[in-house]
C-alpha positions, 0 to 999 in steps of 0.5 A: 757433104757435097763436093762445092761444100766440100771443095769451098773450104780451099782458099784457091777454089773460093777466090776462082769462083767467088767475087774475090778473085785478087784474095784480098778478102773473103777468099782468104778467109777460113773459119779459123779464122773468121774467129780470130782477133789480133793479140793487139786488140785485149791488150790492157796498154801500150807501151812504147819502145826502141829496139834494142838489136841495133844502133839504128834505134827503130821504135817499137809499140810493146802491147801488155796485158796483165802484166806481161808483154802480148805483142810487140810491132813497130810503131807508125809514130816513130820517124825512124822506122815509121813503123817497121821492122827488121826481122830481128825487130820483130821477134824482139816478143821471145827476146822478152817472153822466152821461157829459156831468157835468163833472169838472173845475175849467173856467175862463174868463180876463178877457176870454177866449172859450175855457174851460180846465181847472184842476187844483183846487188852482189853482183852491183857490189862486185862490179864497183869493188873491181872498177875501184881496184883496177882504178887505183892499181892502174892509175898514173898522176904523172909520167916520168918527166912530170907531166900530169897524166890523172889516168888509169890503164887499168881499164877499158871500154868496148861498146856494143852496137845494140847501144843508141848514141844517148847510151854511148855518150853516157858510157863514155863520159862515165869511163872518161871520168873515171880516168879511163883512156881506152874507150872504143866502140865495135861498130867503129871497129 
């Protein structure tokens, strides 16, 4: 191997001497990665998203293939993010494919030390029985001059910032009826 063929492999000698000299194109590229295809370009759909870091609601394009998602990136349609990304945003792909995501419903009993594993609609079923109980042990018709109160202190709501304004609407709506009067949100906090 001569010294040019030798030195031409580094992207810094190509762009001095070849007709790239900005980088833009030719110079860049090696022989890795002339062979290299974006993971975007074998994805069987796309799907599109919204990430779910933030309120802000930026849209994303999920790439799927076989079933499991290849890529994710913003998406140029969305007037919100009009395709970018924050740096959260864009590792939303290991939010979904990390192999150390749990996916299971992971419960620790009263006073218990070890976690264990719920299938969901014990879980479900647990939730409901409590929101129930709560409900009714704290629930006030009236207060002591009569006045009609139909509420319950039994519980409350603290929202999280991940949720859009659609899901805090919902949430707060489900909790109003339910008769819940302390309903907040952290990112008004």
């Amino acid at each position: 191997m001569g010294v040019r063929t030798w030195l031409g492999e580094w992207p810094m000698f190509r762009q001095a001497t070849g007709p790239d000299p900005l980088a833009r194109g030719a110079a860049v590229q090696s022989p890795r990665t002339k062979v290299l295809e974006p993971r975007t370009d074998t994805a069987d759909e796309v799907v599109k998203s919204v990430c779910p870091y933030c309120a802000v609601g930026c849209g994303q394009n999920v790439y799927v293939r076989d079933g499991r998602v290849t890529q994710i990136e913003g998406d140029p349609d969305s007037p919100v993010s009009r395709g970018r990304l924050c740096p959260k945003g864009s590792a939303s792909t290991s939010l979904v494919t990390s192999p150390s995501r749990v996916t299971t419903v992971r419960y620790r009993r009263p006073y218990g030390t070890e976690w264990e594993d719920l299938d969901l609609d014990t879980a479900v079923d647990m939730i409901a029985d409590r929101v129930i109980d709560a409900r009714r042990r704290g629930w006030q018709d009236t207060d002591d001059e009569g006045r009609v109160l139909r509420r319950t202190l039994g519980f409350s709501s603290l929202g999280g910032a991940t949720l859009d304004n659609e899901e805090n609407y919902l949430i707060k709506k489900l909790f109003m009826a339910l008769g819940a009067i302390q309903v907040e949100n952290q990112a008004r906090i």
